[in-house]
N, C-alpha and C positions, 0 to 999 in steps of 0.2 A: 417576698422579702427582698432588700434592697442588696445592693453587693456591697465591697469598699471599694471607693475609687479612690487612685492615687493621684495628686497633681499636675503629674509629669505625665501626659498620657502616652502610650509608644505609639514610637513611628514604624510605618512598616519602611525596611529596610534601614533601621536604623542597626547600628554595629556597636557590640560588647562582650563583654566577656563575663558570664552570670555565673553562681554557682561559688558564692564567696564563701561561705561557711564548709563547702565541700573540702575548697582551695587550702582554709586552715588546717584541715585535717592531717595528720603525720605522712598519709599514703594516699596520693591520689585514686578517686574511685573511677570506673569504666563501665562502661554498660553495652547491652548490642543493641539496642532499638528495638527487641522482640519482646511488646508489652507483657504484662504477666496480671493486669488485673486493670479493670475499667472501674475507678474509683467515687467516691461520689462527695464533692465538695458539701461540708457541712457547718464553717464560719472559715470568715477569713479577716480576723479581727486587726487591727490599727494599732501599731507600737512605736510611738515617737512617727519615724520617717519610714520604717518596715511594718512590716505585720505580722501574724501567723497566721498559717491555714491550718486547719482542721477539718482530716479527709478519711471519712468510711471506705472501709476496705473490704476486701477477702482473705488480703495475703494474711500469712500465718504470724499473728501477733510474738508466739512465743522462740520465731526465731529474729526476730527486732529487735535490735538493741539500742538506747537511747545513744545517741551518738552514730548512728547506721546513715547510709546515704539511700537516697531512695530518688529517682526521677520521675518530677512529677510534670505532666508535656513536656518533658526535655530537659528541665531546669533539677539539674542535683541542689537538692535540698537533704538537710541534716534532719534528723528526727531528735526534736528536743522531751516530747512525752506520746503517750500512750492510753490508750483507756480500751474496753472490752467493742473491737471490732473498729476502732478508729486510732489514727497515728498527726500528731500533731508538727508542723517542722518550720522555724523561723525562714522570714521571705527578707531580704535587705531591700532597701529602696532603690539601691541598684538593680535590683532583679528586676522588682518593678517595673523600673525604667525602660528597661532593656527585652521585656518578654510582655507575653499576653496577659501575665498570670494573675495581673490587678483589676483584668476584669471580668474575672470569676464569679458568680453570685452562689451564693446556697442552694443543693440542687444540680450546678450543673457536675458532667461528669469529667474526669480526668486521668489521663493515662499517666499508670504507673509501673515502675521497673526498680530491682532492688537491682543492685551494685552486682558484679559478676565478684565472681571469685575463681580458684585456679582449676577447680573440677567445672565451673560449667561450660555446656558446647556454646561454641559462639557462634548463632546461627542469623545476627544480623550482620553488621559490621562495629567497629569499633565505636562506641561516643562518649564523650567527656563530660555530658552535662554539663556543658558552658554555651548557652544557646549566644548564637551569633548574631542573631535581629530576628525581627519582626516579619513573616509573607503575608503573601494575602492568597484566597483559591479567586481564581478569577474566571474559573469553569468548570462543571464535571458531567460527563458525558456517560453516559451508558455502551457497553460491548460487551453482549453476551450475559452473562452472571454478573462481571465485574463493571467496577467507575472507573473511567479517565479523568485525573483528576489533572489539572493544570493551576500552576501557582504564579506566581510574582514575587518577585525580591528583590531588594536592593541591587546598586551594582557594585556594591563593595562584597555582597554576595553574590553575584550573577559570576563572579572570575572563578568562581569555584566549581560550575556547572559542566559537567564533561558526561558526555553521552555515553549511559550504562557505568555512569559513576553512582556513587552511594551520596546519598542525604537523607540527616533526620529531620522527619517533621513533626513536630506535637511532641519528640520522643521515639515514632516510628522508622524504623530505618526501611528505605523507598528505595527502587531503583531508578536513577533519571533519565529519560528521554527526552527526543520533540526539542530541544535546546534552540530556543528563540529570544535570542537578546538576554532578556530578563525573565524572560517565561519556560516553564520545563514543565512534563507531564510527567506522571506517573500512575501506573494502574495497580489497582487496589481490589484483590481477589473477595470475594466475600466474608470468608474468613475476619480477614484485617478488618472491615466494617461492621463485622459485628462486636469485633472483641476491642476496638479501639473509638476513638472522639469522632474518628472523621467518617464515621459511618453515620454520623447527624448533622454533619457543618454541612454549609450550603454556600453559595456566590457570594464572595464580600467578604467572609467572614479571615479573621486570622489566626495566625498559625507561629508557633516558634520555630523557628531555623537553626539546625548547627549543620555547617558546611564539611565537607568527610574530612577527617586530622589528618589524611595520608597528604592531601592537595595541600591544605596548610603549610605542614611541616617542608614539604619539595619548595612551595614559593618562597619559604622562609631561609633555607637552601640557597636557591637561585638567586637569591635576592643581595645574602651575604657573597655570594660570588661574585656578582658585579657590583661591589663594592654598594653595596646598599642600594641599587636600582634596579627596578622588578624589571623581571624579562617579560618581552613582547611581546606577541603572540606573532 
């Protein structure tokens, strides 16, 4: 079966800020990067300039509420409905735009993550499900059990890269090494490949970016200190 493609195809490393229907919401939602269910795309139908996906689950239907946020590769998306073992959630053209997630077809799978709340442990780091742009894996290498994965990214995300700093990819939250220009590795226990997307990507393929809020918010910081110009390195 064919996917939906959207017009506007992304760019890897191109920069935004996804997660518009989250954004309305009265409380911003958070998530840690520590998937809870490898999901399985089942339409991703065409609405005006957005769409909806329709996504086979595991998680627990009857603790869903229409209106819940839920990350799906990274991208906070709202749950507009429901049906027995699948959750439905509106995609904007910005998200589109701005994330992998237009090129999904039926079939494939996708990581997903419900919104934290105040009792749960936060065992990745913090994310906002506002993917940042677009990488790309540009290698993954075998040690031991685990993959080295190495990626690409813009350099409007490459300022964000700081050695044994946090990034999520797909939604999962990584640790960064190997910081090369624009390229940074990360290694990916077995575990993580089994229970997440990038235990089947391969060379070439891409990947949603949110760069860690902590770096953000500092350069944002920094930035208002000198009077609107980012500090140097």
């Amino acid at each position: 079966m064919g996917g939906f493609s959207v017009a506007a195809k992304p760019v890897v490393g191109q920069i935004g800020l996804t997660g518009a229907s989250c954004a309305a919401r009265r409380s911003a939602s958070v998530f840690s990067g520590i998937i809870e269910d490898l999901g399985t795309v089942k339409r991703l139908t065409p609405t005006g300039k957005g769409a909806v996906i329709t996504i086979g689950t595991h998680l627990p239907a009857a603790r869903i509420k229409i209106g819940d946020s839920i990350a799906c590769n990274g991208a906070c998306l709202t749950v507009v409905s429901k049906g027995r073992g699948t959750l439905s959630m509106d995609v904007s053209a910005e998200t589109l735009r701005r994330t992998a997630l237009g090129t999904l077809k039926p079939a494939d799978s996708i990581n997903l993550e419900r919104s934290l709340t105040l009792g749960t442990l936060l065992n990745g780091h913090l994310v906002s499900g506002h993917v940042d742009g677009i990488g790309r894996i540009v290698g993954i290498e075998p040690e031991g059990d685990s993959r080295l994965f190495t990626f690409e990214v813009g350099p409007g995300q490459a300022r964000y890269l700081v050695e044994k700093g946090s990034i999520a990819v797909d939604g999962i939250s990584l640790t960064v090494f190997g910081v090369r220009g624009r390229r940074f590795t990360c290694a990916l226990i077995p575990h993580t490949l089994k229970m997440t997307t990038l235990g089947i990507k391969r060379p070439g393929d891409t990947v949603n970016i949110e760069s860690d809020l902590l770096a953000k918010y500092i350069e944002r910081f920094v930035t208002q200190r000198n009077g609107g110009r980012a500090a140097r390195a």
